[in-house]
N, C-alpha and C positions, 0 to 999 in steps of 0.2 A: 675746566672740563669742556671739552667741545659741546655744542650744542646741539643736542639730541631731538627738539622738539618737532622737525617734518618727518621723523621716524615713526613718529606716536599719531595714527590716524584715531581719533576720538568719538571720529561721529556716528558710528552706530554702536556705541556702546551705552546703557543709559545710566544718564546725567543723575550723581549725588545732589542733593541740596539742603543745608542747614537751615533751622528755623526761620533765622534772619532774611535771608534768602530767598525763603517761602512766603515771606510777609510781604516782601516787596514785590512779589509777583502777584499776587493775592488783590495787594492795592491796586495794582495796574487793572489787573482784569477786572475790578470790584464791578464802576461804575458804567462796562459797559456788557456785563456777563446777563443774558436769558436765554432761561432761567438764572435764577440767582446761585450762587457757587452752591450755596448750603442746600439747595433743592437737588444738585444735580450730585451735591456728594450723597444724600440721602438717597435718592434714588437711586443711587452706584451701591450704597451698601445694603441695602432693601436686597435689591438683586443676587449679590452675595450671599446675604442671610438665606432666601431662597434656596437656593443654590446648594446650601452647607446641608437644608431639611432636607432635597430632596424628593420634597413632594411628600414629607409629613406635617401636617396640620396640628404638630402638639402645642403647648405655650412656651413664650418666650418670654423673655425679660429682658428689659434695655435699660441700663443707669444711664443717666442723663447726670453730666456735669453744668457747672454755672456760665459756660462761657459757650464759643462756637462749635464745640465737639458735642457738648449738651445737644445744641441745635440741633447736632447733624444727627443725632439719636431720636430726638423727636420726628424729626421728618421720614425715620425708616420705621420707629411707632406707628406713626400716621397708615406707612404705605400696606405696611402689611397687616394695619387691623383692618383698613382696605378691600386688600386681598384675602381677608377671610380668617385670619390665624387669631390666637388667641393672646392677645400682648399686655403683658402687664410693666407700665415702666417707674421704676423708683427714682427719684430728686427732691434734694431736699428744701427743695423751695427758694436757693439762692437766687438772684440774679445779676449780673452784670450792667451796671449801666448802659456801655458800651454797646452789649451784644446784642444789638435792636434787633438783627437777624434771628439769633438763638429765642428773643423773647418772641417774636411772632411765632416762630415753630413748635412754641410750646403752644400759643392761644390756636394753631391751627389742630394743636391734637386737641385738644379742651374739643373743637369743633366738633369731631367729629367721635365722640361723646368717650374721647380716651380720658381715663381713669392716673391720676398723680398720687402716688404715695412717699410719703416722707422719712419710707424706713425701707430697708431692704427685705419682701417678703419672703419667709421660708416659702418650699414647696418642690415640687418636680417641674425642671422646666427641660426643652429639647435644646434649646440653646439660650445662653446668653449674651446679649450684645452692650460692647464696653464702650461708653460713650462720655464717661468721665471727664480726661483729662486729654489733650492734643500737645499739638508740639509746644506749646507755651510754659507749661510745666517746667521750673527749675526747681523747685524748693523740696525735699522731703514729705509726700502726703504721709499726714497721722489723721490721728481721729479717725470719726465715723465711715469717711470716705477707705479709710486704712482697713477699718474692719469689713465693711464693704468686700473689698478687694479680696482679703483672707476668705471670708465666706465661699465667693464665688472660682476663688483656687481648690476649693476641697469639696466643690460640685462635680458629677460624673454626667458634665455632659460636655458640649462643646463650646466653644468661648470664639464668637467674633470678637476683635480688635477694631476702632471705627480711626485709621490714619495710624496712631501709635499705641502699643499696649499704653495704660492708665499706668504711671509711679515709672515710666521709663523715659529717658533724658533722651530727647531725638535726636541732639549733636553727637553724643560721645557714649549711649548705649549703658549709660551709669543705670540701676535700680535706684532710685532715690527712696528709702525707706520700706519701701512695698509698691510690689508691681504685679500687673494681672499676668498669669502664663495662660497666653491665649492657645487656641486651636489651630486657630485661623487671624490675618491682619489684614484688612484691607486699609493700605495703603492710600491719599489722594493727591494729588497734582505728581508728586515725583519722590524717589527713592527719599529716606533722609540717613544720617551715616548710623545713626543709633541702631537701626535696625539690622544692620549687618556686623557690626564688632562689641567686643565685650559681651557684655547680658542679652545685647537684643535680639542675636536667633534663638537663643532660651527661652525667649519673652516672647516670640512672635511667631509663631509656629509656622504653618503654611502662608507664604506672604504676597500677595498678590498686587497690582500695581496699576493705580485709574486719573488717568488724565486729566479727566472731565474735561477734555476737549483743547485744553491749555496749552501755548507751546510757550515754555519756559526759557529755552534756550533765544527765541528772539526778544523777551525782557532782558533776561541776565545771563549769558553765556555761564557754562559749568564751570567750575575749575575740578571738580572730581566726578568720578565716576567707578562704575563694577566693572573685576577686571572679565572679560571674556573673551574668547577662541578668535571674535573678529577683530580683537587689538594688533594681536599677531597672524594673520591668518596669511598671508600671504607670503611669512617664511617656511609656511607647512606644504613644502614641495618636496616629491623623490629625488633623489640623491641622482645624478646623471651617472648613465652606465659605464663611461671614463672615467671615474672616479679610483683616486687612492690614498694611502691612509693620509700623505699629508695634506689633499685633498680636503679633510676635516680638523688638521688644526692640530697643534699639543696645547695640553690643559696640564698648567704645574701646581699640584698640591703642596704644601708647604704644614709640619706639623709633627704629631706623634712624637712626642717627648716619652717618657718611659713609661710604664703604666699604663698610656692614654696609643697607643699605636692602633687602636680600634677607628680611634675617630677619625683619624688620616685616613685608614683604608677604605672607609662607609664612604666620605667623599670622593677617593678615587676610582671606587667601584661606580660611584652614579655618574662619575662624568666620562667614565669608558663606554658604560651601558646605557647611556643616553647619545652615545654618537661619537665621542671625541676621536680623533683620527691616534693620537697618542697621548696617553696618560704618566706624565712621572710625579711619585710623590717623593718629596724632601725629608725623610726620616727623620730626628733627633735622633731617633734610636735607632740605627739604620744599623749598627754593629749587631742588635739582638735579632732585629727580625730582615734580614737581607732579599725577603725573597713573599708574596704573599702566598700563602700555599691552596687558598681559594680562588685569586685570580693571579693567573704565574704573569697574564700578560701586563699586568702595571707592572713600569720602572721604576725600581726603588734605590734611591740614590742616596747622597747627601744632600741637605740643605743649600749649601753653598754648591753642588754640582747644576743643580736644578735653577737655579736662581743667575748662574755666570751666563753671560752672552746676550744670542737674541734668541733664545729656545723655544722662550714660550707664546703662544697666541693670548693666553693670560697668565694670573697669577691668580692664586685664593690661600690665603695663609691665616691661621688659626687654630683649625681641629686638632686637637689634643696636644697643643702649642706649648702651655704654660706660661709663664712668667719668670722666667730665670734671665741671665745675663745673656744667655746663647740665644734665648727667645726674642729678648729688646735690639739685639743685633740683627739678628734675618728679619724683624719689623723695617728697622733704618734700611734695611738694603733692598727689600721688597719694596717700599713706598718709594724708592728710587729709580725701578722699573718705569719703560717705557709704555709696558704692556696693563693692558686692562687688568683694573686691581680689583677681589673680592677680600673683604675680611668681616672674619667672622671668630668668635667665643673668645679666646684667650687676646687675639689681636684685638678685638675692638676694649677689651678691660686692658691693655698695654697703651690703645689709642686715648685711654683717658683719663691714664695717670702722666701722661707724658705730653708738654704744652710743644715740644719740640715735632714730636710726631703729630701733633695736629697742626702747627704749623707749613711742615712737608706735605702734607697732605691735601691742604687747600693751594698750594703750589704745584700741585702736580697737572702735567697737559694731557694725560691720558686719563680715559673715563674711573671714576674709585663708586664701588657699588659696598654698601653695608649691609649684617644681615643682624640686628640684635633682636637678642628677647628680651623681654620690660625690666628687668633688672639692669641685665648693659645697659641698655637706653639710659635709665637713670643714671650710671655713671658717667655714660659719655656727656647728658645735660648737666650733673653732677645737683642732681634731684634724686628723688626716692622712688619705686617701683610704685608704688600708692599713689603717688602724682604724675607718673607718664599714664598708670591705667586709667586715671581720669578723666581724661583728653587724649584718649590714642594719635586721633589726627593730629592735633596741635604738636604733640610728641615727635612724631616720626617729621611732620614738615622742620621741626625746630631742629632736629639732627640735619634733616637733609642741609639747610639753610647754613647751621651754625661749620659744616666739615665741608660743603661743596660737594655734597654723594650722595647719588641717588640711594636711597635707605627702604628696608620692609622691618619694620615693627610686626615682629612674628606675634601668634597668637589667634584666638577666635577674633574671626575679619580681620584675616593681615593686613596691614597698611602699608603702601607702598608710595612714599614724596621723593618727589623729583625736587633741586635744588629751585629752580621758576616757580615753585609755589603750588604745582598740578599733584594731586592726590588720586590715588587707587583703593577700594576696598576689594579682595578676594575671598570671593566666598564657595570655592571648593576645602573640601579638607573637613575631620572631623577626629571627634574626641579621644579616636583609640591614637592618635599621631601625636599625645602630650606621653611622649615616654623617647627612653634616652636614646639616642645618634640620630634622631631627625635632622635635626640644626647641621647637622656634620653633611647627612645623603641632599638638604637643599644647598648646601652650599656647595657639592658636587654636582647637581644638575643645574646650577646658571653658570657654574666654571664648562662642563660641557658645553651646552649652547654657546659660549660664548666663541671657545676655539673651533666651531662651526661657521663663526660668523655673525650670528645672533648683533646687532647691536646691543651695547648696553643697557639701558635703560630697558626695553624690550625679553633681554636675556634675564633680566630682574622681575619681569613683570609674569613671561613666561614657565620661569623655572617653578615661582612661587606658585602659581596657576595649576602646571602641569603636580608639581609634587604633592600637592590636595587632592587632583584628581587622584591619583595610584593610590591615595588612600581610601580614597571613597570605592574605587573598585574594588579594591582586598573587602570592603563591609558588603558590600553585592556580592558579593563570593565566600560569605562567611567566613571568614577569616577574621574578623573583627568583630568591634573594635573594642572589645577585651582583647589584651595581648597579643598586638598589632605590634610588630617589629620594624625597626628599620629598615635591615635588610630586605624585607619583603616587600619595600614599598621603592624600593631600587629595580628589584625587576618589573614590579605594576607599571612604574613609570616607564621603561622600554617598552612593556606593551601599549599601554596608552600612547604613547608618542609615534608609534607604528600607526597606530589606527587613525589615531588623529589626521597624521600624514596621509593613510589612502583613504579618509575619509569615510571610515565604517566607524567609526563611533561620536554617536552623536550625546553620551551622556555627560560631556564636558559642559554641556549647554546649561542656561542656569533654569534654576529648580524655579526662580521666582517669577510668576505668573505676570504678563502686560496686557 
């Protein structure tokens, strides 16, 4: 695969970072940080809490954990009984040898005459703050911390998060046993991936993002990051007024086996109505449906019509594909394409029964972009859906690594690896978008960008981007996200993609708070 990476400008987009990651950053700045981190992260989420009342003075309640999250709940204890409010904090009296930090921020609340209880008090409180568990947590919380957690789920008030919800995996977003659904998450030093895929927008409600001053990227350079508008902002220009259709490229779908001639169309409908200069889809069934009587303007051919020559600007082969004998042949002769390759549904369960197609595939000199959901994943690692959901990142990087293609592990926070090791999370998109021909209209909107021009890797980062967004606006527009269709999320994205281009919508921008 040629190399993509001066294409992917990184730097204003902000930097992921796994536990591991954060400790070594953590060390670095330990011994020469004043205030002390755990002062400055208390005092970041003091602020927050603030923030969350509003200038209500009712009581709160902080669980303090055994370790440094502990800490950093004593220290926002401290600040706002302080400040005036009425704090009552529960711990159960553990402590950490280690945590010398954690143990002073307790003897500073003791100072200043705060009260430690060793059980979770009933009562009415205006908020609670979760100070639990931090990124350190691998193992399932049970027990008393367990029922803790349960209590303060079926409270009707608001729930700070102090770095990570409490019983959530920071790497990979897993619930381990029981996990707080907070309100609010104040985040510290930098994003971690947990919070944006699997469980952890569930877990973390409004999620907001604090420094403390830290610049991470001169310890440890990223290697991931969220994806946003200024990844690609610079292919979001108007069309020149000379422009025509070849201008934009042909985008060839490949697909619709009998029964399945939907899913063909969904992708050729999104990569016309995303821009493509001309669209031909590859029929299976091209004898039944000759013609699309929704949009007349795709070319619907044969397989092998579509696929002979130099036609296409790309290829994307899969939607409503199958598995037959006809199907494993247009695979072999698609992956022999010069042209930039997408595959998706039925090609990628062909790409991983067959050691000859993956073979071809890692030989090929033209860019190959994949689009699975946790199921293919597991076939193409030839793992179980249970263990890609695990580890999304490790998943999707292990595809990209193992095939030589840039990959998105579809799902809540897509994941998007690049074969170099570099990871994306995206976090447009939402819940009414798990229903059928999604998969089909994204793999139509990065086969458009592509025959635009789109670099690869970029057209993958984009498309994934842009097709969360058109859904998030169909829910602004109530339309959703009960019975949020596909098709409607094919013209969302031609609008969104318009606007984006002249620069009147700025709701692409991410929700989460720096």
């Amino acid at each position: 695969m040629p190399n993509t990476r001066n294409t992917l400008n990184t730097g204003d987009l902000p930097a992921i970072y796994n536990a591991a990651a954060l400790r070594r950053i953590e060390r670095h700045y330990a011994p020469d940080s004043s205030p002390r981190l755990m002062e400055r992260a208390g005092a970041t989420g003091a602020a927050k809490a603030m923030q969350i009342l509003g200038g209500r003075h009712g009581r709160v309640l902080v669980m303090c954990g055994p370790g440094n999250n502990g800490g950093d709940g004593f220290v926002i204890a401290r600040q706002l009984r302080q400040t005036g409010f009425d704090v009552v904090v529960a711990h159960t009296g553990e402590e950490h040898a280690h945590a010398t930090d954690a143990v002073s921020a307790w003897a500073s609340w003791r100072a200043v005459g705060g009260i430690t209880l060793p059980r979770l008090p009933q009562g009415d409180y205006s908020l609670v703050v979760d100070a639990l568990y931090g990124i350190g947590l691998t193992r399932p919380l049970e027990g008393e911390h367990a029922a803790w957690i349960q209590a303060v789920n079926d409270m009707d008030c608001p729930v700070l998060a102090i770095d990570v919800p409490s019983g959530l995996n920071a790497d990979t977003g897993a619930v381990m046993g029981h996990a707080i659904r907070a309100s609010h998450t104040a985040t510290m030093i930098a994003l971690k991936p947990g919070l944006l895929t699997l469980d952890g927008p569930d877990c973390c409600g409004e999620l907001s993002v604090h420094d403390l001053g830290l610049d991470c990227a001169a310890v440890l350079p990223p290697t991931g990051w969220q994806v946003e508008r200024a990844l690609f902002d610079r292919l979001l220009r108007p069309r020149a007024r000379n422009s025509h259709k070849g201008s934009n490229g042909n985008a060839v779908l490949v697909g619709g086996a009998r029964g399945m001639a939907g899913a063909a169309l969904l992708a050729g409908r999104a990569a016309l109505k995303i821009g493509a200069g001309r669209v031909y889809v590859g029929m299976l069934d091209h004898a039944a449906l000759p013609l699309d009587p929704e949009q007349p303007e795709l070319m619907i051919r044969t397989p092998g019509e579509v696929l002979a020559g130099d036609l296409a600007t790309c290829v994307a082969i899969g939607p409503g594909l199958g598995q037959s004998p006809a199907a494993l042949d247009l695979m072999r002769e698609a992956v022999m394409t010069p042209a930039t390759l997408v595959l998706d549904a039925d090609a990628l369960n062909l790409l991983a029964m067959r050691r000859d197609l993956e073979q071809a595939l890692i030989e090929r000199s033209a860019p190959t972009l994949l689009t699975p959901h946790p199921t293919e994943a597991a076939r193409l690692l030839g793992s179980t859906t249970d263990k890609v959901q695990q580890d999304r990142i490790a998943s999707a990087c292990a595809i990209a690594r193992r095939y030589r293609a840039s990959t998105v592990l579809k799902g809540c926070g897509s994941v998007v690896a690049l074969p170099d090791g570099r990871w994306f999370i995206n976090t447009t998109g939402n819940p009414g978008m798990a229903s059928a021909g999604m998969g089909d209209v994204l793999t139509g909107l990065i086969a458009g960008l592509l025959a635009q021009g789109w670099p690869a890797d970029l057209a993958l980062l984009g498309g994934v981007h842009l097709h969360g967004l058109a859904g998030d606006r169909l829910v602004e527009q109530g339309k959703g996200p009960n019975g949020l269709t596909a098709g409607e999320v094919i013209e969302s994205a031609r609008a969104a993609f318009n606007a984006l281009i002249a620069g009147s919508d700025t709701r692409e921008a991410s929700h989460i708070q720096f």
